[in-house]
Short mmCIF file of the C-alpha atoms (twelve columns), coordinates in Angstrom:
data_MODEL
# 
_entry.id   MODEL 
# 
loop_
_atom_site.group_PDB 
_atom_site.id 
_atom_site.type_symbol 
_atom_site.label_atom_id 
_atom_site.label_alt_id 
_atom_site.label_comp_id 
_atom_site.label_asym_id 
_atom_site.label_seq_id 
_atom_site.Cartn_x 
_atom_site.Cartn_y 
_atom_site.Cartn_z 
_atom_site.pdbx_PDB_model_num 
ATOM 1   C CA . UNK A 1   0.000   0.000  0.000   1 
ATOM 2   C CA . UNK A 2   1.282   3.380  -1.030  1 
ATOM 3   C CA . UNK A 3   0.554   6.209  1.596   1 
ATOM 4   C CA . UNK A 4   1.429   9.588  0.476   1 
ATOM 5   C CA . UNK A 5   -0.097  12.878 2.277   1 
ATOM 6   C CA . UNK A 6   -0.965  15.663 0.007   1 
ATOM 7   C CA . UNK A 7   -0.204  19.540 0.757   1 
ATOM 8   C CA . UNK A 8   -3.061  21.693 1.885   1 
ATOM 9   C CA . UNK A 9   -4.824  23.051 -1.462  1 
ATOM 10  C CA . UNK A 10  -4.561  26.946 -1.137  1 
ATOM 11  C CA . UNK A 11  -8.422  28.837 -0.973  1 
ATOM 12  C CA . UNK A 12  -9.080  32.478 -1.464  1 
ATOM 13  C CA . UNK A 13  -12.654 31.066 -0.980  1 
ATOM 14  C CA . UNK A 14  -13.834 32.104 2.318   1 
ATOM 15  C CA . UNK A 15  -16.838 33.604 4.531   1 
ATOM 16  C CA . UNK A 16  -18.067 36.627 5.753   1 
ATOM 17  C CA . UNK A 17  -16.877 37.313 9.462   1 
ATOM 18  C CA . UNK A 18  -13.836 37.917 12.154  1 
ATOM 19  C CA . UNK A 19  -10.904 35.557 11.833  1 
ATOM 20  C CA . UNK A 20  -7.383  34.854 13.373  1 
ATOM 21  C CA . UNK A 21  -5.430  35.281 10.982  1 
ATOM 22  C CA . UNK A 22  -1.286  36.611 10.002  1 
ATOM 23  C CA . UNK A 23  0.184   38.848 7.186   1 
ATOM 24  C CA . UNK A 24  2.356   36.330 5.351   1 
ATOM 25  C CA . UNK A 25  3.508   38.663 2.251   1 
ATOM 26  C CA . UNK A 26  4.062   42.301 1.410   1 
ATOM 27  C CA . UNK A 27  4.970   42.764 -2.032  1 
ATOM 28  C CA . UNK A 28  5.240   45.795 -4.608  1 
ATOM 29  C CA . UNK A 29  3.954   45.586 -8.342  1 
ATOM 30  C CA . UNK A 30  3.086   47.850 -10.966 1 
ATOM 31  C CA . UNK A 31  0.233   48.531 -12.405 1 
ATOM 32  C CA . UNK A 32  -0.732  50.249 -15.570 1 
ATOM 33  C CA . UNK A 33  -3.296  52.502 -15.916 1 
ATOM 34  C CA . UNK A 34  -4.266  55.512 -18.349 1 
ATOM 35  C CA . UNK A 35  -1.980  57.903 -16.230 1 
ATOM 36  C CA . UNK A 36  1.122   55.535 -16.586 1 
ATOM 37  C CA . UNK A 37  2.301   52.792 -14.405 1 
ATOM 38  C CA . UNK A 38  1.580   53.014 -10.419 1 
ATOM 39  C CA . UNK A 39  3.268   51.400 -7.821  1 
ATOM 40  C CA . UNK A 40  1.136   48.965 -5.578  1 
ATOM 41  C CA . UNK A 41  1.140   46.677 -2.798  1 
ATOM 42  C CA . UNK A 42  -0.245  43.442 -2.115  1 
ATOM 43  C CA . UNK A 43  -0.590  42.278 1.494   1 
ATOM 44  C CA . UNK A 44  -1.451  38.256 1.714   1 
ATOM 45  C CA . UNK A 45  -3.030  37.107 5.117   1 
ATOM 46  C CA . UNK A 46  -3.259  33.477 5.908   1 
ATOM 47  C CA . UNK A 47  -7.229  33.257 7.770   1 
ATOM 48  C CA . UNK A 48  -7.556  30.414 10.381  1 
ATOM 49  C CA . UNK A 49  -11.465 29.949 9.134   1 
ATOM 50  C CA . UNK A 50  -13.208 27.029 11.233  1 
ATOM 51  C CA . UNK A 51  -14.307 24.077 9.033   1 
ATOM 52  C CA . UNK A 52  -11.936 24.683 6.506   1 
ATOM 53  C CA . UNK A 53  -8.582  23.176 8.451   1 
ATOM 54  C CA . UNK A 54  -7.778  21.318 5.467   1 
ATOM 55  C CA . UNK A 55  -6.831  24.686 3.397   1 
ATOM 56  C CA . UNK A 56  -4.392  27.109 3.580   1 
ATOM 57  C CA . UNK A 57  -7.047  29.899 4.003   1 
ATOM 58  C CA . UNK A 58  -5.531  33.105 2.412   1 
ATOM 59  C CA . UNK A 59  -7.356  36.721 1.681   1 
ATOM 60  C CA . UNK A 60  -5.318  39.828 0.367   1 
ATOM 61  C CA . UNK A 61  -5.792  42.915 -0.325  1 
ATOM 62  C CA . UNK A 62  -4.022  45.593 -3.184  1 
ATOM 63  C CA . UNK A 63  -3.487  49.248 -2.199  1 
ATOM 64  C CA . UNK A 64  -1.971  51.867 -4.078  1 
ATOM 65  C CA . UNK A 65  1.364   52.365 -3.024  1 
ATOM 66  C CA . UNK A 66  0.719   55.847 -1.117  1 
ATOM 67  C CA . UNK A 67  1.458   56.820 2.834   1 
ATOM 68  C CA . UNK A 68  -0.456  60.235 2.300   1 
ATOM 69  C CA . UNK A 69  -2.598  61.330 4.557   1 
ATOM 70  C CA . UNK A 70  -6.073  60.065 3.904   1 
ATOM 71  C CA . UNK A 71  -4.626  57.494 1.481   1 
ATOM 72  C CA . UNK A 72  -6.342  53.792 1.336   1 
ATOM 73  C CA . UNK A 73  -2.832  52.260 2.280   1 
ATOM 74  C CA . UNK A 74  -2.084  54.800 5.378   1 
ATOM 75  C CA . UNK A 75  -5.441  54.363 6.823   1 
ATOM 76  C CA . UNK A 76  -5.473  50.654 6.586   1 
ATOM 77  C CA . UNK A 77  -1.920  50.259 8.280   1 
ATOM 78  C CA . UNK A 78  -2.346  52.948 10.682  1 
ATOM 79  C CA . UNK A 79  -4.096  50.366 13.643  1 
ATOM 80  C CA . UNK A 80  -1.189  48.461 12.270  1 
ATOM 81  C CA . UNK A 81  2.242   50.286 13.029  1 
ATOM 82  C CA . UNK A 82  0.029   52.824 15.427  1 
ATOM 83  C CA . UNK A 83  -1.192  56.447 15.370  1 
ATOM 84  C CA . UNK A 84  2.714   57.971 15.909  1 
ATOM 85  C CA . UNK A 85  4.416   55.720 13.106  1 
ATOM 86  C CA . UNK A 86  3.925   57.819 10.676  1 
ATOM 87  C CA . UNK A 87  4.868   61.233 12.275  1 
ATOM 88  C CA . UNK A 88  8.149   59.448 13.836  1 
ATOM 89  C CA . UNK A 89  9.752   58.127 10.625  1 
ATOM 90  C CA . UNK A 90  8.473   61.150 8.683   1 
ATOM 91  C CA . UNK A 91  10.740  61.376 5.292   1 
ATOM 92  C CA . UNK A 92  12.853  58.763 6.071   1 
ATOM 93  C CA . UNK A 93  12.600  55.357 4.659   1 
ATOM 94  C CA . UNK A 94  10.864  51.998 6.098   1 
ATOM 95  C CA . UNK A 95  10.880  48.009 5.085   1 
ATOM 96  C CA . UNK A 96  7.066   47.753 4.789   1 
ATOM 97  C CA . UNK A 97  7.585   43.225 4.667   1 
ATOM 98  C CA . UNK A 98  9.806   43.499 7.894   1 
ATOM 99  C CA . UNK A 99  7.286   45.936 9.441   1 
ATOM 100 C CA . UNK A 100 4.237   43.728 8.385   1 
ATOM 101 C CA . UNK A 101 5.063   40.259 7.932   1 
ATOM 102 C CA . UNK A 102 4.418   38.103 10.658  1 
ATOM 103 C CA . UNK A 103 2.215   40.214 12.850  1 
ATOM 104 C CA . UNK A 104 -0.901  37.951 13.893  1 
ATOM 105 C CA . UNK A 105 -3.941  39.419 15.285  1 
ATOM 106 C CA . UNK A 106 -7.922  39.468 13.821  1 
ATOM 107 C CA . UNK A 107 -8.788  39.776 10.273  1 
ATOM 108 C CA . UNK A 108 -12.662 41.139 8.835   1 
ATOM 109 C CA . UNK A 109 -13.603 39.404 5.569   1 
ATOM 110 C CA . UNK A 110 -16.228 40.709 3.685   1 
ATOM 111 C CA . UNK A 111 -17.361 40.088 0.479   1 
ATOM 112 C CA . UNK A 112 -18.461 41.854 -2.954  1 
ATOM 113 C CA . UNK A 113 -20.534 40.655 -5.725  1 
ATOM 114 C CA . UNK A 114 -19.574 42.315 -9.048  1 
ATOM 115 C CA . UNK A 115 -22.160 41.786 -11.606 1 
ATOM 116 C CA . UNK A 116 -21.790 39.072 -13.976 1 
ATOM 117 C CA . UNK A 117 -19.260 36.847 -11.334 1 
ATOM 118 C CA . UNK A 118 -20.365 33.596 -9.797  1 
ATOM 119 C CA . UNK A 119 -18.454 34.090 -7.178  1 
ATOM 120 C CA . UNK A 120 -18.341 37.053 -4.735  1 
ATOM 121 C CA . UNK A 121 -14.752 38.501 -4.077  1 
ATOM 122 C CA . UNK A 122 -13.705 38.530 -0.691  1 
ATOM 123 C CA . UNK A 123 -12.574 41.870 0.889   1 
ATOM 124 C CA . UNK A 124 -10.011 42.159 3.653   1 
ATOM 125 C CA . UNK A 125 -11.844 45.191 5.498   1 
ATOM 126 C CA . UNK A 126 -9.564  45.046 8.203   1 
ATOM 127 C CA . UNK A 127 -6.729  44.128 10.127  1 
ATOM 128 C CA . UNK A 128 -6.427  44.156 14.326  1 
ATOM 129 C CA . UNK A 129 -2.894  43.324 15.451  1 
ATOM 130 C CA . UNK A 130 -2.320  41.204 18.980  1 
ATOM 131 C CA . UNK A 131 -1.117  43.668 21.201  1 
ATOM 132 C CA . UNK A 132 2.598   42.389 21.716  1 
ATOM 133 C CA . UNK A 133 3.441   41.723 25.048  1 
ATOM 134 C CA . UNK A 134 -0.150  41.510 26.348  1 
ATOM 135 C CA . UNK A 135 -2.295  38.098 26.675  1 
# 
């Protein structure tokens, strides 16, 4: 008899609701639009989502590649790095992957139905760190 385990499929597939969950990637790509290219971001979480152990649950999300104030990106990763980060490492330069990756706390799934798709997209609303050091 030949036993072999197989690897976890990977799912973007997943409910509406509050999940543990990590950021597992950061990554930068461009993207062309009518204005020229644009610098993004991905950011990849992997979603503990009960009944679904045999997955490796995942949900990202794409922001434009801005820290102004107001901006989509800045006001999703301000919970994130906290309400000072921004102010204390004004004009210099930061590793966004070393600053994100790894940090595990609660992650809001929604989703969106676009007409003419099957499927609904799933939408990482938000992200609520652990508070490090803290139980």
């Amino acid at each position: 008899m030949i036993n072999i385990q197989l690897d976890r499929e990977i799912t973007f597939d997943l409910p509406i609701g509050h999940f543990k969950g990590e950021i597992i990637k950061a990554r930068k790509y461009q993207k062309q639009t009518r204005k020229g290219p644009q610098d993004w971001v991905r950011i990849t979480f992997e979603v503990e989502v009960p009944g679904k152990e045999r997955f490796e649950c995942r949900a990202g999300r794409n922001f434009q590649l801005s820290f102004k104030p107001g901006s989509d990106l800045r006001n999703f990763l301000t919970p994130i790095l906290g309400v000072e980060f921004f102010r204390e490492n004004s004009a210099g330069t930061i590793e966004l992957e070393g600053l994100l990756e790894g940090k595990e706390g609660q992650v809001m799934l929604n989703h969106y139905q676009g007409d003419g798709f099957e499927e609904p997209l799933v939408v990482v609303e938000s992200f609520v760190p652990n508070h490090e050091g803290k139980d």
